[in-house]
LOSE-13025 format. One line per 4 residues: number of its first residue (from 1); their letters; for each residue x, y, z of C-alpha. Coordinates in nm, 3 decimals. Each point is the difference from the previous one (the first is absolute). Example, Ala and Ser with C-alpha at 12.3 -4.5 7.8 and 13.67 -1.06 7.14 Angstrom:
1) AS) 1.230,-0.450,0.780; 0.137,0.344,-0.066
//
This chain:
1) XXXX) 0.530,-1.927,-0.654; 0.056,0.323,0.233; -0.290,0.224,0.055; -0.005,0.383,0.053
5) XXXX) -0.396,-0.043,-0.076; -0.106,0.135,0.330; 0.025,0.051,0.454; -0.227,-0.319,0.045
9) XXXX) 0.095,-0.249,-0.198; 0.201,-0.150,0.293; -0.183,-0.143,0.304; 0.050,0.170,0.340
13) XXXX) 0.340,0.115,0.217; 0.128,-0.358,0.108; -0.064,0.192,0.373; -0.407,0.023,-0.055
17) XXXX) 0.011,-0.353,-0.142; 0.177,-0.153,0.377; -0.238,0.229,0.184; -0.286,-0.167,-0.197
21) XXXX) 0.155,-0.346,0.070; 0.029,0.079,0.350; -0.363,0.096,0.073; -0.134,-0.226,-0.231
25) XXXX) -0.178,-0.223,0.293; -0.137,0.310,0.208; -0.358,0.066,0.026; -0.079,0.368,0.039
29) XXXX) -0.341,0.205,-0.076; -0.057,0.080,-0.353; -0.057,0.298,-0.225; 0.323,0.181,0.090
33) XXXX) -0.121,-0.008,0.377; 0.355,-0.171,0.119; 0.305,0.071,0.174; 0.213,0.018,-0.254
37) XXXX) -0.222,0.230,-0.206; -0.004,0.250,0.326; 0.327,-0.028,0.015; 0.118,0.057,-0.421
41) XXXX) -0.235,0.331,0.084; 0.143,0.139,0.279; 0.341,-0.038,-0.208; -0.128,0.140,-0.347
45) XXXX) -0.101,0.305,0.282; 0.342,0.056,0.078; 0.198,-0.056,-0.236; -0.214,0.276,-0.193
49) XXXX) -0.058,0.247,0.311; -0.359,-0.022,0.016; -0.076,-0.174,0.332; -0.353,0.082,-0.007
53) XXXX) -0.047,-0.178,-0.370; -0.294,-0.207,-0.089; 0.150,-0.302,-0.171; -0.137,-0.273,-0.219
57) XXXX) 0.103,-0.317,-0.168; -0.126,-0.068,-0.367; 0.072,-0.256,-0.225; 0.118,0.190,-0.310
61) XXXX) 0.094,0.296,-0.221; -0.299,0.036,-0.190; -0.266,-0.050,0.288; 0.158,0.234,0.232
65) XXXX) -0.023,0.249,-0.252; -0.343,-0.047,-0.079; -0.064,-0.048,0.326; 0.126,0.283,0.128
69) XXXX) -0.099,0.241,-0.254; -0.379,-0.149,0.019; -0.019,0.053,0.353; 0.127,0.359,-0.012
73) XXXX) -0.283,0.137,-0.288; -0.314,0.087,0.016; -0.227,-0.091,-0.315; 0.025,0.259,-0.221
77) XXXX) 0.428,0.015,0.063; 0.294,-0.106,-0.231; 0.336,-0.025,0.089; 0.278,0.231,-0.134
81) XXXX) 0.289,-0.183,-0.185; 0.263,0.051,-0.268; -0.046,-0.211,-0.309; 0.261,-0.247,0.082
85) XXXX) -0.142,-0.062,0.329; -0.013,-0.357,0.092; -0.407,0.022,0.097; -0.039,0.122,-0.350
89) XXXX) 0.204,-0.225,-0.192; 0.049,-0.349,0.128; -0.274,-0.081,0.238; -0.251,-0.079,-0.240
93) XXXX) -0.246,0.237,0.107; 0.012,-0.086,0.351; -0.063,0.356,0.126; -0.295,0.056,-0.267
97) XXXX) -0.113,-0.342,0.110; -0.069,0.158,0.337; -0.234,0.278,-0.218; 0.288,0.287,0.053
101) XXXX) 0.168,0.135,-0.324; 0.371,0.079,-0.021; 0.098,0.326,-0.095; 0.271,0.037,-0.218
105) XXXX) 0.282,0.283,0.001; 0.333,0.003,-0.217; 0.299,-0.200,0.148; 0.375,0.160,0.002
109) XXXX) 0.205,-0.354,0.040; -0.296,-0.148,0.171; -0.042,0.282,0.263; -0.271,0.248,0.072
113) XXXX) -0.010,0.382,-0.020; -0.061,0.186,0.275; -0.109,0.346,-0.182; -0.201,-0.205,-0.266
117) XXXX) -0.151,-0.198,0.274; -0.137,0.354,0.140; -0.091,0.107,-0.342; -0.221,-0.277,-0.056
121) XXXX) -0.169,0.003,0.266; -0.047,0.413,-0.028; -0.174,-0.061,-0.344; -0.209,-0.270,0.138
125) XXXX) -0.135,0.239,0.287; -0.024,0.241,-0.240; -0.256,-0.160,-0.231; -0.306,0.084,0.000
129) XXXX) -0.136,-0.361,-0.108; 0.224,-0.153,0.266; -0.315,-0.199,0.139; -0.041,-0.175,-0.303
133) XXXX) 0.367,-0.132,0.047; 0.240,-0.206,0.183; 0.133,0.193,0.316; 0.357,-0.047,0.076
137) XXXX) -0.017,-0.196,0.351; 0.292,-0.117,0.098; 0.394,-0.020,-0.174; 0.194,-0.283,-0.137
141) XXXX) 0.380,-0.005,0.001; 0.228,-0.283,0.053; 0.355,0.003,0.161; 0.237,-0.111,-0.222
145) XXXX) -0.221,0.041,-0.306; -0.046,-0.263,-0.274; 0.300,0.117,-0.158; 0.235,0.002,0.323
149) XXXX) 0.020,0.374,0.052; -0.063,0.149,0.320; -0.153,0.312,0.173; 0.234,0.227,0.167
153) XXXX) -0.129,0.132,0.336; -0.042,0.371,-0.111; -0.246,-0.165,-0.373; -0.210,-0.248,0.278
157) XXXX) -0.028,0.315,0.247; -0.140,0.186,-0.318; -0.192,-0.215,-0.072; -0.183,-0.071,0.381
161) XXXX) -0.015,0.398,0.023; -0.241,0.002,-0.334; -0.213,-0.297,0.135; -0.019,0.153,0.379
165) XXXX) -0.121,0.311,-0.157; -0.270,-0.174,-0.200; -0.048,-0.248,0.323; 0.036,-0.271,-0.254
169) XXXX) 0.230,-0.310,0.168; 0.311,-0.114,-0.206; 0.028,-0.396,0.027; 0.377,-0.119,-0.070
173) XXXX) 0.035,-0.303,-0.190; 0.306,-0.193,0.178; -0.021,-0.342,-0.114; 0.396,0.071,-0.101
177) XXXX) 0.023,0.255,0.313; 0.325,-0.146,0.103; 0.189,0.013,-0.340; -0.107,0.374,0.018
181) XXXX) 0.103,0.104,0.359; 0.343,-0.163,-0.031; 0.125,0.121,-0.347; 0.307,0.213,-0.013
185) XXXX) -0.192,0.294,-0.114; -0.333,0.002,0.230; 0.030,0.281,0.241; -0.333,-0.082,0.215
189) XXXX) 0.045,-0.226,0.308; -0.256,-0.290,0.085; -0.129,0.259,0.290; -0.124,0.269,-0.257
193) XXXX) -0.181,-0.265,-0.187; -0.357,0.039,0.240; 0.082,0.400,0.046; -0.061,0.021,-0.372
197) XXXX) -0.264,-0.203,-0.085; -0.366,-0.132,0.155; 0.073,-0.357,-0.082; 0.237,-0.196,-0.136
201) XXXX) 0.101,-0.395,-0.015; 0.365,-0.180,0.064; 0.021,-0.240,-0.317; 0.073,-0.326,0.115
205) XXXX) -0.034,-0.214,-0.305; 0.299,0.171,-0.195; 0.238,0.057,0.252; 0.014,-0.342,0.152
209) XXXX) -0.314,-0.149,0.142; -0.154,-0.269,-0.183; -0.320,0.212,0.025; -0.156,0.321,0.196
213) XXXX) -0.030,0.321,0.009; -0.027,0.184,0.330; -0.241,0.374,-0.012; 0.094,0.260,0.222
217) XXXX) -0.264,0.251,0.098; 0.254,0.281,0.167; -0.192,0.119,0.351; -0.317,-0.216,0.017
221) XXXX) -0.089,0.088,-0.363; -0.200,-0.304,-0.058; -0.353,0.013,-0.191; -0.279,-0.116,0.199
225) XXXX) 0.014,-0.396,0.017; 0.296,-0.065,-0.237; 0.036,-0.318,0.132; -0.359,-0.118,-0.114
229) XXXX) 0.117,0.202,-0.391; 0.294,-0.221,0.024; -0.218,-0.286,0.000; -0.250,0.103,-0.237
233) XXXX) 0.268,0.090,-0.303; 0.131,-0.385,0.082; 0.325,0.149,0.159; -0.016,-0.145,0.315
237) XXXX) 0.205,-0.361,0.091; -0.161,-0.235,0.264; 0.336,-0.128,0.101; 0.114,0.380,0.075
241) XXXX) 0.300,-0.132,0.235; 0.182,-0.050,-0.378; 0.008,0.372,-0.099; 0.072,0.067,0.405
245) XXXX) 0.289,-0.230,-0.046; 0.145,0.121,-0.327; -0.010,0.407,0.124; 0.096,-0.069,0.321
249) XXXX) 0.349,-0.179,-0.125; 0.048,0.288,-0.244; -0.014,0.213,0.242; 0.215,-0.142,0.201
253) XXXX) 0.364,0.064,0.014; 0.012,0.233,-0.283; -0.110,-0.295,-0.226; -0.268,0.239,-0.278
257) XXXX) 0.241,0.267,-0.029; 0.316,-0.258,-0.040; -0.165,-0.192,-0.260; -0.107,0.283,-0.189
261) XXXX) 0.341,0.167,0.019; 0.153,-0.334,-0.149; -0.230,0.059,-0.286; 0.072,0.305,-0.077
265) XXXX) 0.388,-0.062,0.022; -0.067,-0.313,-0.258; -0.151,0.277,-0.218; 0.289,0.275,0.025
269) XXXX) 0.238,-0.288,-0.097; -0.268,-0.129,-0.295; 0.017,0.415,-0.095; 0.362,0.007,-0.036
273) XXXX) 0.049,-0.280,-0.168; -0.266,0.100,-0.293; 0.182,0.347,-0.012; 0.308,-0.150,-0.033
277) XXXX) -0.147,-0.192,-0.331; -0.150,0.306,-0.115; -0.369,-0.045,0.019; -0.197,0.322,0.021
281) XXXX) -0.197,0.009,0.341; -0.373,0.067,-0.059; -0.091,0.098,0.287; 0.239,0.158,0.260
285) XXXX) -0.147,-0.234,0.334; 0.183,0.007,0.292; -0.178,-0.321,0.125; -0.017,-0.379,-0.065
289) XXXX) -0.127,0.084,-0.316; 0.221,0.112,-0.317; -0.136,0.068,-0.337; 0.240,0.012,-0.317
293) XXXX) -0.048,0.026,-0.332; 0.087,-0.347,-0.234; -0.043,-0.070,-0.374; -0.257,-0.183,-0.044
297) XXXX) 0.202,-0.308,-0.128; 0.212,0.029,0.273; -0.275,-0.030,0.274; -0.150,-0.304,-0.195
301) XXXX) 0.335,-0.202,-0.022; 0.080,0.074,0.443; -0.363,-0.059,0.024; 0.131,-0.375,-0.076
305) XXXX) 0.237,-0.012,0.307; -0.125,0.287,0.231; -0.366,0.059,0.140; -0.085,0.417,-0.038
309) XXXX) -0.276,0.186,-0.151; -0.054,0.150,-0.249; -0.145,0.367,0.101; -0.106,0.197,-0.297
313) XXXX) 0.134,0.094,-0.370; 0.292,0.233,0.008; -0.013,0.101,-0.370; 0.289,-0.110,-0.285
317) XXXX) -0.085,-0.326,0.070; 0.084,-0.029,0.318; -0.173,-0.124,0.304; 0.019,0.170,0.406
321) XXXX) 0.078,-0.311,0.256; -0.055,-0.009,0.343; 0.264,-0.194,0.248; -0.078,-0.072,0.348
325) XXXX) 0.193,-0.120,0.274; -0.150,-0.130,0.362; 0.096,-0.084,0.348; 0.082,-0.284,-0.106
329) XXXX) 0.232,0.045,-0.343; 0.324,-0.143,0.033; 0.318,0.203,-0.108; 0.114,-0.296,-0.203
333) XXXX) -0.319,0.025,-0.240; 0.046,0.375,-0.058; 0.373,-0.070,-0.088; -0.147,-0.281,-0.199
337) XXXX) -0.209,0.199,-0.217; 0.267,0.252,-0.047; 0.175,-0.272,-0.198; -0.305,-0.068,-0.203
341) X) -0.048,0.377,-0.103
//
């Protein structure tokens, strides 16, 4: 059976696994305290220009988000997000779990609006029953977005401009970070990441850790006691030396931003190859992730050989189906599943 279900599916980059193997035995302090935790931050710091960086390890995609965001509101606060937004759609509440409502915009291809960003917030500012209301606190976007596409520099620099003038922070969602800085069409480099943004995390769970998530606070932009938030929202692993490990590998030697490139080179090829065969692209992602448009009959029957899913009706019965390649998809299974299409 191949799968194109999803980034994690696989374990870790065979590196990570013989770094783990190779420190197994060591005893070091706990709670992220380590060497090797010290050191993964000091590289996340330059490899994305921000030497003076706060940086944290979490456990996962869904509690650094909730984390983050929960840490970064006051009470009364929402967060500002399109209505594809992961937070909004497939965390099961997490964020109104914390007692913080998402606020929904409209989506183009899974991105944010600068200018209706601005206008929502205008109207909100404008009402006069405002304090019987949720106030826009903080904003949600997330680089690639859940369909793939990306932010160009000049959209994310609109987009920081509207929240710097509202002094609202913008939190990028990165747990596919890599896939997004090193896709033949991104035009921002891994140092303009913390110039355009208060916080952001360095997915580690999609793009080839077997877990982890690394937050970035760009020049000491840390809430008071994160570390003890961390703990509270469950976040935070005793044995912190495995998510020092597991960044500090990727971030050595290039090893994030080549196994991300792989990816996305898998996913050109997958791309071409459903062109070719004359399926209609659903969504034009320049990512790991490609969306085309099947008959419904069609999906069902490859649905018997290939793992994918199923993304939404397309109308005339047919279905949109989402592909994804990883760091770890060999070129032999995407010629494989030419053969089957």
């Amino acid at each position: 059976m191949l799968s194109f279900e999803s980034d994690y599916t696989e374990g870790a980059c065979p590196e990570i696994l013989r770094r783990l193997a190779e420190t197994n035995l060591e005893q070091t302090p706990g709670y992220g305290l380590d060497p090797y935790c010290e050191s993964a931050k000091e590289r996340i710091r330059g490899a994305f220009g921000a030497p003076d960086a706060d940086v944290f390890f979490l456990v996962g995609g869904t509690q650094t988000n909730s984390t983050v965001i929960a840490s970064m509101l006051r009470d009364y606060e929402g967060v500002v997000a399109v209505r594809t937004g992961h937070i909004g759609v497939h965390e099961s509440g997490a964020v109104e779990y914390t007692g913080h409502k998402v606020l929904t915009l409209p989506d183009h291809d899974g991105k944010m609006d600068a200018g209706e960003l601005e206008d929502f917030i205008a109207a909100f500012m404008a009402d006069e029953t405002r304090d019987h209301m949720v106030f826009p606190g903080m904003v949600y976007i997330s680089f690639p977005t859940e369909y793939g596409t990306i932010y160009s520099k000049a959209e994310l620099e609109a987009i920081h401009e509207v929240c710097c003038g509202r002094s609202i922070p913008l939190f990028i969602d990165g747990a596919r970070l890599g896939y997004g800085l090193t896709s033949g069409a991104n035009d921002l480099r891994p140092e303009d990441i913390p110039e355009l943004c208060e916080v952001f995390y360095v997915g580690g769970t999609k793009v080839g850790a077997l877990f982890g998530e690394a937050v970035v606070f760009p020049h000491h932009g840390a809430p008071a006691h994160f570390f003890t938030t961390i703990k509270q929202h469950g976040a935070l692993l005793a044995k912190g030396r495995m998510l020092g490990i597991q960044f500090d590998t990727l971030f050595t030697d290039d090893l994030y931003f080549k196994a991300a490139r792989h990816a996305n080179e898998m996913a050109d090829l997958l791309n071409g190859i459903f062109l070719e065969k004359g399926y209609e692209v659903f969504i034009d992602s320049p990512t790991n992730q490609r969306f085309y448009v099947m008959p419904r009959e069609r999906a069902v029957e490859l649905h018997g050989k290939v793992r994918f899913e199923d993304w939404c009706p397309a109308g005339d019965g047919k279905v949109a189906v989402r592909f994804v390649t990883s760091w770890a998809t060999p070129v032999e299974n995407v010629l494989a599943l030419r053969d089957l299409i």
